[in-house]
C-alpha positions, -999 to +999 in steps of 0.1 A: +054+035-100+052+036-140+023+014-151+012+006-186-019+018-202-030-017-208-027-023-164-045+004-159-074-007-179-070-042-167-072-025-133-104-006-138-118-035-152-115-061-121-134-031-105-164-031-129-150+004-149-144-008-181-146+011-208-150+044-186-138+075-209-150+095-183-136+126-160-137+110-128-156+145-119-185+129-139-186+098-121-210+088-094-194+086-061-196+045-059-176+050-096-150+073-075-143+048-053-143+022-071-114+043-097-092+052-061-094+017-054-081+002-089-046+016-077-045-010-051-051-037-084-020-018-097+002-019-062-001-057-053+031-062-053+045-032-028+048-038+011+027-016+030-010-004+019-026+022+042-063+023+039-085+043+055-121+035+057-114+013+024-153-005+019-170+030+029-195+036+000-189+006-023-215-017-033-213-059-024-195-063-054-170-035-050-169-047-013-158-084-013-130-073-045-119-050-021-117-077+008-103-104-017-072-076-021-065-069+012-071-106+021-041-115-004-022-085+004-023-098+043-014-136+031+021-120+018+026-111+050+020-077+046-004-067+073+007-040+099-022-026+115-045-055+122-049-058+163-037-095+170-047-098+210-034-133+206+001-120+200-003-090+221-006-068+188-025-038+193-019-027+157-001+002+148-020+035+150-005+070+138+025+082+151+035+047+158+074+030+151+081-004+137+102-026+127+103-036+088+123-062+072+149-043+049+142-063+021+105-049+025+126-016+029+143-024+000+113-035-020+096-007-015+123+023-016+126+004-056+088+010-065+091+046-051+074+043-020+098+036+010+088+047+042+105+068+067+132+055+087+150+062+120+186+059+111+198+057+145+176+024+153+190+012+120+214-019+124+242-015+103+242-045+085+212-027+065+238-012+046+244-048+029+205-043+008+203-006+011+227+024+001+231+048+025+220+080+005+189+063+004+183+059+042+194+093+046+171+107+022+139+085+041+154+096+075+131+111+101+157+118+121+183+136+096+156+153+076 
């Protein structure tokens, strides 16, 4: 996904690393962290964020940014792997299949980042949104 400089800096800066010139090799590990996590500044917009471990070493600060992110991200609707006993959700874990709206699909498969699918539990009314070349190329079971 192409971003401008200008995002980028924007980015860095809603996560306290503005005006950073530096190799992110020179950079505290908070500062690391913090720099990994700006992508998430610059990927509100896409469907489906995995995160793993996403407050470990980050200050308060750092910490409810981070929470205010994901906190919006899940408003949108976009939350797959919180456990929801209440709707007998366990949350996905790896290896898991779902089911994700093809607009989503769609969404996401136009920012460069759809996810695999499983053609043969594909409904073919998909192929109203989404081109077939492009399902095939994402298939799990064709590739």
């Amino acid at each position: 996904m192409p971003v401008s400089t200008d995002a980028v800096q924007d980015a860095l800066a809603r996560l306290g690393l503005s005006g950073m010139d530096h190799f992110v090799k020179r950079l505290s590990q908070g500062q690391r962290r913090r720099a990994a996590l700006a992508r998430l500044v610059l990927s509100e917009s896409l469907p489906l964020w995995l995160l793993d471990e996403p407050y470990a070493a980050l200050d308060a600060a750092a910490t409810r940014l981070v929470g205010e992110l994901i906190d919006g991200h899940v408003a949108r609707g976009n939350d797959l792997v919180t456990p929801r006993p209440d709707l007998r959700f366990r949350g996905l874990k790896h290896g898991d299949r779902w089911c994700l709206h093809v607009l989503r699909w769609v969404e996401a498969w136009e920012a460069g980042r759809a996810p695999r699918v499983v053609l043969e539990a594909t409904h073919e009314n998909v192929l109203k949104y989404a081109p077939l070349s492009a399902l095939k190329r994402h298939a799990l079971d064709l590739n």
